[in-house]
C-alpha positions as CSV (number, residue, x, y, z in Angstrom):
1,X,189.5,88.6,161.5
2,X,190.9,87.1,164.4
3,X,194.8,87.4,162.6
4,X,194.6,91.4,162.5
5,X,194.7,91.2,166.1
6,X,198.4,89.5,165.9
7,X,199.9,90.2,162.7
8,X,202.3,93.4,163.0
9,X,202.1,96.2,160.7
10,X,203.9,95.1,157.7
11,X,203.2,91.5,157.7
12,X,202.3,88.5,155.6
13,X,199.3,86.4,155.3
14,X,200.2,83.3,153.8
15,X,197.4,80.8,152.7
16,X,197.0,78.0,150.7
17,X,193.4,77.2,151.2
18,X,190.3,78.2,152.6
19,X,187.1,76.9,153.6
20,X,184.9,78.7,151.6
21,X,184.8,79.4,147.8
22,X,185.3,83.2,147.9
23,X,186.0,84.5,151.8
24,X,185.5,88.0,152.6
25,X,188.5,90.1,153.7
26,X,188.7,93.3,156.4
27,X,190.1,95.4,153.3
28,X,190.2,98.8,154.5
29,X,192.0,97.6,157.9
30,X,194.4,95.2,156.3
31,X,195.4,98.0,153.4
32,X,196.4,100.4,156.3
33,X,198.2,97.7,158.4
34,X,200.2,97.5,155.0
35,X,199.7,93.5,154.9
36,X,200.5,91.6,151.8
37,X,198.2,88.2,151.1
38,X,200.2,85.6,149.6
39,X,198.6,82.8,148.2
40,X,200.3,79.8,147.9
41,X,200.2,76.6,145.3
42,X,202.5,74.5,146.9
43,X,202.1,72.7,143.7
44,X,203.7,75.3,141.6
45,X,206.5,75.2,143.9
46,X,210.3,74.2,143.2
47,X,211.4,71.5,144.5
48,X,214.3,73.1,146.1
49,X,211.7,75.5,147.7
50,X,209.8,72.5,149.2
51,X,213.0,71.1,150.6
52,X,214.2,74.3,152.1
53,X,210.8,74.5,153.6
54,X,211.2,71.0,155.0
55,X,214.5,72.0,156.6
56,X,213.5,75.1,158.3
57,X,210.3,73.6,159.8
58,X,212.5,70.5,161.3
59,X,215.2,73.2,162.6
60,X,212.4,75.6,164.6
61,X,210.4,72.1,165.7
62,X,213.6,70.4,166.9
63,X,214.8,74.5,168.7
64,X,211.4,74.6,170.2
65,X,211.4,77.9,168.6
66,X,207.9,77.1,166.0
67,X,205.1,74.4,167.8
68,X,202.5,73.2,166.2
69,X,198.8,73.8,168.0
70,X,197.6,70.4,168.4
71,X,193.2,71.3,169.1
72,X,192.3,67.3,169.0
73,X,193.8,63.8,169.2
74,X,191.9,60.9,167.7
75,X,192.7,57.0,167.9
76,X,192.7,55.6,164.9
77,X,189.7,53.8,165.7
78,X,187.7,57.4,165.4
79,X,189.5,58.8,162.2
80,X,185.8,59.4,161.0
81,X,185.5,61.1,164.0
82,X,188.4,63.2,163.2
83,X,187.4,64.0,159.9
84,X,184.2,65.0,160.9
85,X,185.9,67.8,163.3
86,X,187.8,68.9,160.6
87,X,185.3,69.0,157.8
88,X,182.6,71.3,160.4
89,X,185.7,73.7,161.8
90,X,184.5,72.6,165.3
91,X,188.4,72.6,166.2
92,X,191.4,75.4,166.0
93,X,194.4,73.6,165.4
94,X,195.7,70.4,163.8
95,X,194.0,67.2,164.4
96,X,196.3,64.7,165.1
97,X,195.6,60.5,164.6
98,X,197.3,58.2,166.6
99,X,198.1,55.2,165.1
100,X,199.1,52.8,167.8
């Protein structure tokens, strides 16, 4: 797991989906690296949660201090196109869609 090489001892997985219907985990590392795997229904969620959420993303985006990996940009004109990267994995990152 490409995480375990970046996460410190101690730290927090936090996921709301995955890709696959039941993903396999690096157990015996992870339970000596003393992680904790959250998982996350945003759904479930307060709404006073969600808005706290919202306000500490804008403060680290507008500090500089969190950025978001942009791996593709699409034209609107190719949104199939950037669907399609999203749906095979073939990019790490968020795909962005310009609409112009």
């Amino acid at each position: 797991m490409p995480v375990l090489e970046i996460i410190r001892i101690g730290g927090v997985i936090a996921t709301y989906s995955s890709s696959v219907a039941e993903p396999s985990l690096a157990f015996r590392r992870m339970m000596f690296m003393d992680l904790t795997l959250r998982m996350v229904i945003v759904y479930a969620m307060p709404e006073s949660a969600k808005e706290q959420a919202i306000q500490d993303i804008n403060q680290h985006l507008t500090n500089q201090t969190l950025q978001h990996r942009i791996g593709a940009t699409y034209p609107l004109e190719r949104f199939a196109d950037s669907n399609e990267a999203i749906e095979t994995g073939s990019v790490r990152g968020c795909v962005v869609v310009h609409i112009d």
